[in-house]
TILUM-996361 format. One record per residue: residue number from 1; residue in one letter; x, z, y of N, C-alpha, C in turn. Coordinates in nm, 4 decimals, padded with zeros to 6 digits. Layout:
<vexses>
NUM / A / X / Z / Y / X / Z / Y / X / Z / Y
...
</vexses>
This chain:
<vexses>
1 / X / 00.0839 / 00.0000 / -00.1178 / 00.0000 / 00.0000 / 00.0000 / 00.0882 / 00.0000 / 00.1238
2 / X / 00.0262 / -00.0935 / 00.2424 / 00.0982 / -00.1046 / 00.3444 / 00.1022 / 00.0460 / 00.4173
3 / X / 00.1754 / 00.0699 / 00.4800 / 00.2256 / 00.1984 / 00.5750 / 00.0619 / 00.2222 / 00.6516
4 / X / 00.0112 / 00.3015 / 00.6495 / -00.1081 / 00.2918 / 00.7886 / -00.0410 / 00.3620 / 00.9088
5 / X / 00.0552 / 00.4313 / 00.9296 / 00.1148 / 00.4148 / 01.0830 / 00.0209 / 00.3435 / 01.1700
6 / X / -00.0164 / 00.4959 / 01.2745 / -00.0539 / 00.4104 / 01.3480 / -00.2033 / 00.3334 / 01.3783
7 / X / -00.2815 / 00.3692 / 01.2562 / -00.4143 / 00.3249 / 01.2283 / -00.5325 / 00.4561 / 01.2268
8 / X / -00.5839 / 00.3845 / 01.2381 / -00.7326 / 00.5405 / 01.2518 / -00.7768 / 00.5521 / 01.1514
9 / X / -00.8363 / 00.6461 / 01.0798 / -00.8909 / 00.6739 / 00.9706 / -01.0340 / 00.7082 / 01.0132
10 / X / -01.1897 / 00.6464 / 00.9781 / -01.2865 / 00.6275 / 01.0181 / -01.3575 / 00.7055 / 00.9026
11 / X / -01.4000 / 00.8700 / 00.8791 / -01.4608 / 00.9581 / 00.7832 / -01.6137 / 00.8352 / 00.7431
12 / X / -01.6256 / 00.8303 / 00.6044 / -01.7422 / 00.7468 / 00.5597 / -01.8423 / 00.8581 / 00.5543
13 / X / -01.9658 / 00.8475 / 00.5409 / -02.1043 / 00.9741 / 00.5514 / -02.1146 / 01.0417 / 00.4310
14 / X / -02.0166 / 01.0056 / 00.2929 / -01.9998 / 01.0864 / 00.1743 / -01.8692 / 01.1798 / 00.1883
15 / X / -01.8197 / 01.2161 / 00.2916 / -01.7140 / 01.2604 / 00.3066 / -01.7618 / 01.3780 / 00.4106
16 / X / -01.8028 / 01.5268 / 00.2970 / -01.8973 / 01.6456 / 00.3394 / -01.7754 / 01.7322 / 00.4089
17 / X / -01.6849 / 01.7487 / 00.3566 / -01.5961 / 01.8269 / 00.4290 / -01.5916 / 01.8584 / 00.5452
18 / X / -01.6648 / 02.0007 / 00.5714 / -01.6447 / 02.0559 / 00.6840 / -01.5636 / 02.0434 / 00.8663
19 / X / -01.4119 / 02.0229 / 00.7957 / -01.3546 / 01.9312 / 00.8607 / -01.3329 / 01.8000 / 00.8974
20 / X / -01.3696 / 01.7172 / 00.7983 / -01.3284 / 01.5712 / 00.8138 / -01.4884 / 01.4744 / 00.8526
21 / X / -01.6019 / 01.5831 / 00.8196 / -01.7328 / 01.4848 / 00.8298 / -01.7251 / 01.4276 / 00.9520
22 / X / -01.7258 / 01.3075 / 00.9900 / -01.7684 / 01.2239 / 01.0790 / -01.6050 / 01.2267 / 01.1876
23 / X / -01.4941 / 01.2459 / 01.0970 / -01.4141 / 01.2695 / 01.1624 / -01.3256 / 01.1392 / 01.2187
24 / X / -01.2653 / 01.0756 / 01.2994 / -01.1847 / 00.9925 / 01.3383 / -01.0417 / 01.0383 / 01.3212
25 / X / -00.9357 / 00.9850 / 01.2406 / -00.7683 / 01.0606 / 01.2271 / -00.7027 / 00.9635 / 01.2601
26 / X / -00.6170 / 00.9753 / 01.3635 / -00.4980 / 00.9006 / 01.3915 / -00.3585 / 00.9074 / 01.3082
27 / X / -00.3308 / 00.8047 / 01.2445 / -00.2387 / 00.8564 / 01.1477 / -00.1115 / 00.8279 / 01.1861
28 / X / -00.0310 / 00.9530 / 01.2286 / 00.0850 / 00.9854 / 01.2875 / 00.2299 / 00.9248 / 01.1943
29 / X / 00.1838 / 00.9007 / 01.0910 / 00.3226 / 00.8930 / 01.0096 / 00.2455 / 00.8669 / 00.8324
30 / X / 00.3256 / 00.7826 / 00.7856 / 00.2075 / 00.7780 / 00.6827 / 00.3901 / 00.6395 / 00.5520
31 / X / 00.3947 / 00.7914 / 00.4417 / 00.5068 / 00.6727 / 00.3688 / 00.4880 / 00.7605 / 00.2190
32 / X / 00.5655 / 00.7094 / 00.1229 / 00.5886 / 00.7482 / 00.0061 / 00.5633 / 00.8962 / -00.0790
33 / X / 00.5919 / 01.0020 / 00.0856 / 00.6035 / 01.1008 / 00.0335 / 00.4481 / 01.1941 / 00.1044
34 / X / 00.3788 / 01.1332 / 00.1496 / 00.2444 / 01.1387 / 00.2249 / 00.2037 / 01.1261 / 00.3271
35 / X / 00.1140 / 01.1445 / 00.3835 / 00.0655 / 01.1179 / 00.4758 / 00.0570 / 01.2605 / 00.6207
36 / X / 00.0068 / 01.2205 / 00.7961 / 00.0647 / 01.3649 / 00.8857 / -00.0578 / 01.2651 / 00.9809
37 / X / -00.1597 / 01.3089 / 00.9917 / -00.2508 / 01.2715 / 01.1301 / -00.3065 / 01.3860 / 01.1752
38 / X / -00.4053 / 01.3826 / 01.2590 / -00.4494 / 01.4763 / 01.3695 / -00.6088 / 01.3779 / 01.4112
39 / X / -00.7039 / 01.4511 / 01.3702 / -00.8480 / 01.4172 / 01.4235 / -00.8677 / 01.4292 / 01.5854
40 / X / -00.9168 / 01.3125 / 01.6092 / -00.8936 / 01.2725 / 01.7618 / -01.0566 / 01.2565 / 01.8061
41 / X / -01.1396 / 01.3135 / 01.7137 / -01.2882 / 01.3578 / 01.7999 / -01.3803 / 01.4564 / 01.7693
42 / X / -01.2686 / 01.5608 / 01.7498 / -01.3576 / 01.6858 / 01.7145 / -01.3193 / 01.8106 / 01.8332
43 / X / -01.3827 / 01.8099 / 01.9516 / -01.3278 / 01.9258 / 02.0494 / -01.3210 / 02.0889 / 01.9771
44 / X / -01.2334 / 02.1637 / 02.0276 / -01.2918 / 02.2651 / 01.9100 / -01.3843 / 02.3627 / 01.9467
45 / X / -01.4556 / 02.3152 / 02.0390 / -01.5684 / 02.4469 / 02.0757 / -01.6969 / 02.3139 / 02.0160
46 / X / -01.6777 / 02.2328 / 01.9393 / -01.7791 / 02.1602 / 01.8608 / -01.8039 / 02.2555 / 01.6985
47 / X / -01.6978 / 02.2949 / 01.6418 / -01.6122 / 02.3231 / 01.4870 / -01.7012 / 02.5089 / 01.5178
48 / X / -01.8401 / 02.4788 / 01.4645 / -01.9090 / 02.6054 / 01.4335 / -01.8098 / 02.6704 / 01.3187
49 / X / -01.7587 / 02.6366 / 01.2159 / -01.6795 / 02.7050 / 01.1444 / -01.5529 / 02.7777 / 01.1528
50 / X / -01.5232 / 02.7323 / 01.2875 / -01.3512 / 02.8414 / 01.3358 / -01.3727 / 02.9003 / 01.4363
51 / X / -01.3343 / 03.0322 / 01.4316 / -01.3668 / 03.1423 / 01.5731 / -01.2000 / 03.1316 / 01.6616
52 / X / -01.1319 / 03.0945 / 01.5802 / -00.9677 / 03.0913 / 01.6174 / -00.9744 / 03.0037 / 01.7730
53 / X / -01.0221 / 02.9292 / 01.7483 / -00.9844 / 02.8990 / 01.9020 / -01.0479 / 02.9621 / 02.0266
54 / X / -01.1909 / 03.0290 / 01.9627 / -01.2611 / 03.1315 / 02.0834 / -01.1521 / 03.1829 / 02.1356
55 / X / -01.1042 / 03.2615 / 02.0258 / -01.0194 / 03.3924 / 02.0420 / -00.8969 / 03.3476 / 02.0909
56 / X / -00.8368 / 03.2403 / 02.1106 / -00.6920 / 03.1613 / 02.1476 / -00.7619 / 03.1496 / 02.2909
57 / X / -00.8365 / 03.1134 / 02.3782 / -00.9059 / 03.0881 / 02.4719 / -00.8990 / 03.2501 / 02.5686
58 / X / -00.9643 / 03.3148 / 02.4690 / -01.0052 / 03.4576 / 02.5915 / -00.8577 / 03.5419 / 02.6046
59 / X / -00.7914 / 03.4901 / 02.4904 / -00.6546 / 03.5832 / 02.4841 / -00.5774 / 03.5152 / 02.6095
60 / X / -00.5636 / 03.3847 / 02.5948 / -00.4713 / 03.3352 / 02.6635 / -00.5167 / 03.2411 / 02.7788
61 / X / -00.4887 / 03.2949 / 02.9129 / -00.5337 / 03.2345 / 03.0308 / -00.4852 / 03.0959 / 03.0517
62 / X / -00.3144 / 03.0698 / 02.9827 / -00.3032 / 02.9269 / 03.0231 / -00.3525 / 02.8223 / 02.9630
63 / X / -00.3738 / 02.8888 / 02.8561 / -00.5003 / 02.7894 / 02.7701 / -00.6259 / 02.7427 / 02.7936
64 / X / -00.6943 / 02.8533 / 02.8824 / -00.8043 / 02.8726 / 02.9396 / -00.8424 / 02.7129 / 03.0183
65 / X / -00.7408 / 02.6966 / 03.1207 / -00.7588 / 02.5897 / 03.1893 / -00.7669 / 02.4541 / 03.0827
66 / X / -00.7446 / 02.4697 / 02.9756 / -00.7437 / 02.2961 / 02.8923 / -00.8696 / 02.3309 / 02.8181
67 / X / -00.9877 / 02.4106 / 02.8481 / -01.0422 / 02.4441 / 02.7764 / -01.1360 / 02.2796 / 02.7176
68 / X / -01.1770 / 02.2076 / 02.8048 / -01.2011 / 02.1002 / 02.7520 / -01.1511 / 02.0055 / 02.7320
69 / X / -01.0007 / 02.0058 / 02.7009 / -00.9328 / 01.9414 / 02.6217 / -00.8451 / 01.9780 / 02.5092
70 / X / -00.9180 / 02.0796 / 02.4655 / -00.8506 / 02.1345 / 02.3220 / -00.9448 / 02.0547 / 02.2278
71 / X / -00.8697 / 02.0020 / 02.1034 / -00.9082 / 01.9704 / 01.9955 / -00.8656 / 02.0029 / 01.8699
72 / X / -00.9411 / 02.0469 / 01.7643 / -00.9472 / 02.0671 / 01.6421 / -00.8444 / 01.9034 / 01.5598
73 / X / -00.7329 / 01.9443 / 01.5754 / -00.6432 / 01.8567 / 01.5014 / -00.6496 / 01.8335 / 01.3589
74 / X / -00.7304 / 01.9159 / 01.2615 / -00.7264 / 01.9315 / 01.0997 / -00.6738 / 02.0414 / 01.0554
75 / X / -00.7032 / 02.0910 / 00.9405 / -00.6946 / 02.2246 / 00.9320 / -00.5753 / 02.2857 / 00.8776
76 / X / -00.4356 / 02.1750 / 00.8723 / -00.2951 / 02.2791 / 00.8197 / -00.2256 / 02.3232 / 00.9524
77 / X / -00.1896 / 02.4316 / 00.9559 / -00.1480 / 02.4959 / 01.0797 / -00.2153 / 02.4834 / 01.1824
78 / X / -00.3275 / 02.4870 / 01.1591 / -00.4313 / 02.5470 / 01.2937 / -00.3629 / 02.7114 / 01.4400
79 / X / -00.2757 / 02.7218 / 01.4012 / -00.2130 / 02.7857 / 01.4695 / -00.1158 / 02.7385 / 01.5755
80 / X / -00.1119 / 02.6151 / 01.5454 / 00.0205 / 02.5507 / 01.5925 / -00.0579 / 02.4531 / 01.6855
81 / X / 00.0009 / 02.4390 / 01.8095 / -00.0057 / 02.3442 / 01.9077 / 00.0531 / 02.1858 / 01.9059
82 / X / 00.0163 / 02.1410 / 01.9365 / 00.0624 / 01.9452 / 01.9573 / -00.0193 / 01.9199 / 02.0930
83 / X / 00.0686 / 01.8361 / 02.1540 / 00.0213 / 01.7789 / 02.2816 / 00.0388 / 01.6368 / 02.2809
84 / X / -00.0723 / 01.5529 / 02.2252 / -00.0804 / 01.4340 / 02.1913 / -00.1137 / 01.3208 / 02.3924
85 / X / -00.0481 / 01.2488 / 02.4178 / -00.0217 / 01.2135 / 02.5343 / 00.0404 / 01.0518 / 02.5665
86 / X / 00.0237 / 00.9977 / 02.6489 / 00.0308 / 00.8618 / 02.6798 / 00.2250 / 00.8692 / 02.7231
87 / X / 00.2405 / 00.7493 / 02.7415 / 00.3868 / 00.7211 / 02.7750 / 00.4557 / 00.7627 / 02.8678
88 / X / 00.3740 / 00.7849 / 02.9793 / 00.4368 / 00.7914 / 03.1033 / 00.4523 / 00.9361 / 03.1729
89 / X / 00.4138 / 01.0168 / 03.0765 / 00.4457 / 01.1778 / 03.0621 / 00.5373 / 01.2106 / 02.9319
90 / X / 00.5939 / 01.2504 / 02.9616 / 00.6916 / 01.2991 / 02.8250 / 00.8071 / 01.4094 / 02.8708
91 / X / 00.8224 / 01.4461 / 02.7358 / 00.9428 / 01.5630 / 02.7356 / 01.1018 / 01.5155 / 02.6712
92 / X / 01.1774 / 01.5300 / 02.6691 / 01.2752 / 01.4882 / 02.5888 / 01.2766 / 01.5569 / 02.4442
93 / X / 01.1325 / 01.6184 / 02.4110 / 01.1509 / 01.6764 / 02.2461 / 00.9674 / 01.5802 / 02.2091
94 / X / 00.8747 / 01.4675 / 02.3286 / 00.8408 / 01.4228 / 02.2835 / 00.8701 / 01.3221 / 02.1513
95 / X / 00.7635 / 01.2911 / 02.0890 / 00.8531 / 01.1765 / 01.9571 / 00.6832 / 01.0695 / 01.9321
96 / X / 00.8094 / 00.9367 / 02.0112 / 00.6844 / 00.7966 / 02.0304 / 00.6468 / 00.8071 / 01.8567
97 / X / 00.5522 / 00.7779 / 01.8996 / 00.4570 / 00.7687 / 01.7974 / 00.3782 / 00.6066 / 01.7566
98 / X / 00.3501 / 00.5833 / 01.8287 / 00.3415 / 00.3895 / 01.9038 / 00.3790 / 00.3672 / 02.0064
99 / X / 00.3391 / 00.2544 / 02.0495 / 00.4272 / 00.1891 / 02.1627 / 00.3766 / 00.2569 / 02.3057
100 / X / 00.2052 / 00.3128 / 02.2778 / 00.2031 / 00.4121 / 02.4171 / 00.1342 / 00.5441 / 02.3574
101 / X / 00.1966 / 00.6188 / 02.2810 / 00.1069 / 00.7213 / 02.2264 / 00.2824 / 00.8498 / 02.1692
102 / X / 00.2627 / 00.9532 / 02.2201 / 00.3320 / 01.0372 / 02.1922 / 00.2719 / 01.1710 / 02.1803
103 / X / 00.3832 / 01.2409 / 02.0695 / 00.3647 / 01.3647 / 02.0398 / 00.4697 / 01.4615 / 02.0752
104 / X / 00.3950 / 01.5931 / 02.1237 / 00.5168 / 01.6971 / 02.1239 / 00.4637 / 01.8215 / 02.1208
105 / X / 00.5232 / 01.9009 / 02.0682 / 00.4956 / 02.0883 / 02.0712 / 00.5367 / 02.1290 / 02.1799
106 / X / 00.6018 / 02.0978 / 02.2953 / 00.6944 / 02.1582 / 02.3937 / 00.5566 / 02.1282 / 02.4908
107 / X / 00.4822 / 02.2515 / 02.4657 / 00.3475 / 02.2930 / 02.5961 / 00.4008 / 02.2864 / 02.7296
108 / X / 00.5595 / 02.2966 / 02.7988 / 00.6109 / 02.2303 / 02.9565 / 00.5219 / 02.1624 / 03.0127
109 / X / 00.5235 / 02.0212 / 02.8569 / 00.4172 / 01.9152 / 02.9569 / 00.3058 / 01.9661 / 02.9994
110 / X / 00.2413 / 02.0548 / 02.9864 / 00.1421 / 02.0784 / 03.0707 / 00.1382 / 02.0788 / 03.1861
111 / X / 00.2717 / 02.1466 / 03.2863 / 00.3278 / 02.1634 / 03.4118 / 00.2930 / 02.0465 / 03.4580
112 / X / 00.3450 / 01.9519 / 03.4074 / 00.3440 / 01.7695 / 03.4571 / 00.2087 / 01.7503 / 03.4465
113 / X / 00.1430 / 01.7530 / 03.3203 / 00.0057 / 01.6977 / 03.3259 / -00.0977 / 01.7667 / 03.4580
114 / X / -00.0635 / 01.9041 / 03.4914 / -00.1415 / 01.9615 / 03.5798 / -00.0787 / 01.8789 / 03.6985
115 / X / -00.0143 / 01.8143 / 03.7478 / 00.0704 / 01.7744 / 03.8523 / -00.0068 / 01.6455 / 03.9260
116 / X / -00.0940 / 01.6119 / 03.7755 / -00.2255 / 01.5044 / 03.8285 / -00.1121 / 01.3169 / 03.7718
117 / X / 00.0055 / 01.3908 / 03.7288 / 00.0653 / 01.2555 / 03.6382 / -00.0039 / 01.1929 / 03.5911
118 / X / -00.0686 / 01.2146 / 03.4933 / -00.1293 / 01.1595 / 03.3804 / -00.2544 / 01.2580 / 03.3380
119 / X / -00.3718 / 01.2178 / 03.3401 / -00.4715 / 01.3092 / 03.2775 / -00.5191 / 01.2593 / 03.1641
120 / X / -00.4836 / 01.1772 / 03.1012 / -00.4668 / 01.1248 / 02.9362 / -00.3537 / 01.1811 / 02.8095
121 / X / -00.4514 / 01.3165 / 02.7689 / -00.3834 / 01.3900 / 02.6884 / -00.4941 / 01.4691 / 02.6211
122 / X / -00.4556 / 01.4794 / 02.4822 / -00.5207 / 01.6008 / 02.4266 / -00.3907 / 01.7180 / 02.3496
123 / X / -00.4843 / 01.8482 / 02.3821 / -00.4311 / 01.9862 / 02.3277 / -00.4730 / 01.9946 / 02.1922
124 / X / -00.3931 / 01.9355 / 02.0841 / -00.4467 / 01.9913 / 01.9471 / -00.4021 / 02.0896 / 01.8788
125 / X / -00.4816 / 02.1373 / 01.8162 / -00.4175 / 02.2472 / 01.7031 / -00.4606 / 02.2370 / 01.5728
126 / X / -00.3296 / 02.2363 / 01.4803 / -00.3770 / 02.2358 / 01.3600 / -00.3201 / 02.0426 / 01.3356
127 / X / -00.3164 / 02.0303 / 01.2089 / -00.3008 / 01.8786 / 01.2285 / -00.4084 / 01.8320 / 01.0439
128 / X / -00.3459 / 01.7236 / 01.0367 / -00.4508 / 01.6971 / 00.8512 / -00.3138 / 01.6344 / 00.8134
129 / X / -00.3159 / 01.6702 / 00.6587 / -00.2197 / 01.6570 / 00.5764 / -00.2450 / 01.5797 / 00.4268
130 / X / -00.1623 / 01.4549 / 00.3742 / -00.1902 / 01.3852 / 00.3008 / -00.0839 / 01.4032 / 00.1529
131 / X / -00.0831 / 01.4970 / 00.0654 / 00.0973 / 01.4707 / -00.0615 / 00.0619 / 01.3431 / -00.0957
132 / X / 00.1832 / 01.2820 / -00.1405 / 00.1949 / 01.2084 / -00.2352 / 00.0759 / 01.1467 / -00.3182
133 / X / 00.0273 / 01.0191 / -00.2378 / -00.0568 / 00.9778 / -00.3555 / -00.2286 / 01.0232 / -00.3160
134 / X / -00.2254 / 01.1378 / -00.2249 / -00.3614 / 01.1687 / -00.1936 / -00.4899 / 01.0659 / -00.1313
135 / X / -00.3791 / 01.0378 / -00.0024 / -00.4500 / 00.9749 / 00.0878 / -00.4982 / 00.8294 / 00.0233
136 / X / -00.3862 / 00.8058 / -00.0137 / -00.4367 / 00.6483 / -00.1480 / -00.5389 / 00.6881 / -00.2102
137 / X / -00.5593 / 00.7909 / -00.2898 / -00.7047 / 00.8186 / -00.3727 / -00.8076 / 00.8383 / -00.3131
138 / X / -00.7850 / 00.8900 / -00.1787 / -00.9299 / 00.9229 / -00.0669 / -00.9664 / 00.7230 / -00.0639
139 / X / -00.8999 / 00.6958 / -00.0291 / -00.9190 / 00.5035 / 00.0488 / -00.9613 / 00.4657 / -00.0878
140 / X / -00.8842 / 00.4453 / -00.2198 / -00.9630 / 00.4010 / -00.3194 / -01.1252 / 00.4468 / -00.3473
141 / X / -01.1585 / 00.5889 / -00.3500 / -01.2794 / 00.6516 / -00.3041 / -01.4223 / 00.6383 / -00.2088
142 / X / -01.3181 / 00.5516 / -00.1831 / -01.4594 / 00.4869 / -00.0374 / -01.4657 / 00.6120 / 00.0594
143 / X / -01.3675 / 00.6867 / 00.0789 / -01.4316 / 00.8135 / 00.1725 / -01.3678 / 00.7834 / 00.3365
144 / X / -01.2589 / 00.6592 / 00.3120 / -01.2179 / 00.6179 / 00.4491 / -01.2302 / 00.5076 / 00.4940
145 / X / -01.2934 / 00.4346 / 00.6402 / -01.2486 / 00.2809 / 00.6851 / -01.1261 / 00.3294 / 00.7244
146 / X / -01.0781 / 00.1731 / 00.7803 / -00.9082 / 00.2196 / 00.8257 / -00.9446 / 00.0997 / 00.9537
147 / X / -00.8939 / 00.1510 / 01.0714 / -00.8939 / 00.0454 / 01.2345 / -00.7999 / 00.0510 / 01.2450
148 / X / -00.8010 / -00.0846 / 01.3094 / -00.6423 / -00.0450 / 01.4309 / -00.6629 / 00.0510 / 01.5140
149 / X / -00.5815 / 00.1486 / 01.6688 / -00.6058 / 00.2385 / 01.6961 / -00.5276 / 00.1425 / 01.8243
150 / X / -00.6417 / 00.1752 / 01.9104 / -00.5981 / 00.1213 / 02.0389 / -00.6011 / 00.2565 / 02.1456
151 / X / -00.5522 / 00.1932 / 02.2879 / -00.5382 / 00.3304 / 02.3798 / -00.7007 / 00.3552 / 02.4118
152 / X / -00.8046 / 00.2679 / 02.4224 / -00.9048 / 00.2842 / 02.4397 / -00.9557 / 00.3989 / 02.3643
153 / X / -00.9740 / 00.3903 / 02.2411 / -00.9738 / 00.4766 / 02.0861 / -00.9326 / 00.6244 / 02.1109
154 / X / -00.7744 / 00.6193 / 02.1473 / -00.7466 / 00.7189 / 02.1236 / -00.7591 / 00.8262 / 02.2390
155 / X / -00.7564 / 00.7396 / 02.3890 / -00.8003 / 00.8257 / 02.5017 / -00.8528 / 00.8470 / 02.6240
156 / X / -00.9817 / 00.7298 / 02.5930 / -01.0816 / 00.6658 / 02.7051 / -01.2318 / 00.6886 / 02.6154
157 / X / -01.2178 / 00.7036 / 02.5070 / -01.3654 / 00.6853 / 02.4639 / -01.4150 / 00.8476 / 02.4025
158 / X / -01.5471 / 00.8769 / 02.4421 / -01.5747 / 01.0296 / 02.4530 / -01.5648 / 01.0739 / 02.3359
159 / X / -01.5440 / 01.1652 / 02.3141 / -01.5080 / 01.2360 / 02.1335 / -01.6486 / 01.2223 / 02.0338
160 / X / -01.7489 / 01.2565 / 02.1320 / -01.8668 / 01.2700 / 02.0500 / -01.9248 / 01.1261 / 02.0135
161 / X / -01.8500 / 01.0327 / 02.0951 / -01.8934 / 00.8830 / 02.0720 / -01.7955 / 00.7860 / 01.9818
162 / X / -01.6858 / 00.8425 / 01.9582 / -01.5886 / 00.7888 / 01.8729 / -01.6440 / 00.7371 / 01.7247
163 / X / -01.6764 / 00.8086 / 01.6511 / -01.6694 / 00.7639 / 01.5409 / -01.7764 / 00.6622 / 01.4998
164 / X / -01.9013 / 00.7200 / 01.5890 / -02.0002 / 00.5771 / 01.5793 / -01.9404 / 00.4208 / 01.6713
165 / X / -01.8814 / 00.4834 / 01.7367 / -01.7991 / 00.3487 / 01.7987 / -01.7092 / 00.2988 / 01.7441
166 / X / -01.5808 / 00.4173 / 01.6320 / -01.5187 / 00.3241 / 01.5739 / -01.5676 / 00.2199 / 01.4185
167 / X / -01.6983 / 00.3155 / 01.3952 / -01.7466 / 00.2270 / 01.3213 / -01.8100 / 00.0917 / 01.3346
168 / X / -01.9577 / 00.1111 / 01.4514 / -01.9413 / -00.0430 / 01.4889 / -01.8643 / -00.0963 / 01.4773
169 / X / -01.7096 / -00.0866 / 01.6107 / -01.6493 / -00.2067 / 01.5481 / -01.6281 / -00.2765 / 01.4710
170 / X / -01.5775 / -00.2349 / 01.3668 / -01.5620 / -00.2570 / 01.2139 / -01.7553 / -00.3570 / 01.1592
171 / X / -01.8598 / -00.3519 / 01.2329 / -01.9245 / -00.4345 / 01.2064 / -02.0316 / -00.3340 / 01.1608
172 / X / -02.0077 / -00.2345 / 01.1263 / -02.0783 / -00.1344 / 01.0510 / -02.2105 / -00.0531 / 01.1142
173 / X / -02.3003 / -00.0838 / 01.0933 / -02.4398 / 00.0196 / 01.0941 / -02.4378 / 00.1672 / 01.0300
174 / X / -02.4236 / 00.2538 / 01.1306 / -02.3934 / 00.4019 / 01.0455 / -02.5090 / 00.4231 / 00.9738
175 / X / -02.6382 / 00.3656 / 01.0317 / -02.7623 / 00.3991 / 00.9675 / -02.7639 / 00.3305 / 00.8686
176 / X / -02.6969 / 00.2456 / 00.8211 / -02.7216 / 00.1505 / 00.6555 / -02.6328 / 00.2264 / 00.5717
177 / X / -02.5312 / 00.2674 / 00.6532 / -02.3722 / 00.3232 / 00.5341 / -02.4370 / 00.3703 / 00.3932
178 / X / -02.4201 / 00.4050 / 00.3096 / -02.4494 / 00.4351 / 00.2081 / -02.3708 / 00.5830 / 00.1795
179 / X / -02.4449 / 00.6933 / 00.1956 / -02.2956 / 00.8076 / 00.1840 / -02.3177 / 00.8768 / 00.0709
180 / X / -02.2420 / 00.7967 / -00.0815 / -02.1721 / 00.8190 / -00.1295 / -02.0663 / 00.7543 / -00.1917
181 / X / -02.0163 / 00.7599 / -00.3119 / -01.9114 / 00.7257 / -00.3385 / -01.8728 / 00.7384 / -00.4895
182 / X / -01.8409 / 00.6892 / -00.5545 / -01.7329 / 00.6657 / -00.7040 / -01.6862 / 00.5970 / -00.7437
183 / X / -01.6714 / 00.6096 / -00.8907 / -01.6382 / 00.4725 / -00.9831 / -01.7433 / 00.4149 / -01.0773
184 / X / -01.7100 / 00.3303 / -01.1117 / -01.8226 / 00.1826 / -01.1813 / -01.7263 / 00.2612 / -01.3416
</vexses>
């Protein structure tokens, strides 16, 4: 299978998981030894199932201010911060990701982003994780489309409108989808 680097992962309507239902994943890195994306339309004051970010919010004032731009990244290390961000803001511990899409843990950039640089960024926490061989069995499964991932996609189009939008594209009627899934 080709690399998906770089491509969106579009959750199909048989895909119940708490986390991933109706989820959109940008896939950060994707080779032999598995797969590393981050869900790019789930805010986390949407995610009735985690109190962690309430409580990351009232604890911490500088957080406070991104309050509507924190997102529920997927659920391994939900503790951990990523500051997913366009080109023309960066840190020297950012790491390009595509040709205008970067990642970094070094929260600084915030300083810049408040500076009115760039207001094309999301605060994630937590990221989604693929071993060896997984993410191939989800796609054989029917539980994923796969898009290209444009800047539009990843940070012009509203979170709650993403996934029915990235499905259209793809041609797709969410109301026909069929949500489930196996083998013949």
């Amino acid at each position: 299978m080709d690399s998906l680097t770089n491509q969106l992962l579009i959750a199909m309507p048989n895909l119940k998981d708490p986390f991933f239902s109706q989820a959109v994943v940008y896939i950060c890195e994707h080779g032999k030894d598995g797969a590393f994306g981050i869900i790019i339309n789930k805010k986390y004051h949407d995610l009735k199932l985690n109190t962690f970010f309430k409580r990351l919010i009232q604890i911490n004032d500088e957080f406070r201010r991104y309050e509507n731009t924190i997102y529920f990244g997927g659920p391994v290390l939900v503790g951990k911060g990523l500051i997913f961000h366009k080109e023309n803001v960066k840190t020297k511990e950012s790491i390009k990701i595509s040709e205008s899409a970067y990642i970094t843990s070094n929260l600084n950039i915030l300083k810049q982003l408040d500076d009115g640089i760039d207001s094309r960024f999301k605060l994630v926490l937590g990221h989604a994780g693929w071993s060896r061989g997984q993410l191939e069995n989800e796609l054989k499964n029917g539980d994923w489309l796969v898009q290209n991932a444009t800047d539009d996609f990843l940070f012009n189009t509203p979170p709650k409108k993403l996934w029915s939008y990235a499905t259209s594209s793809l041609g797709f009627d969410t109301n026909n989808l069929v949500g489930v899934s196996g083998r013949a």
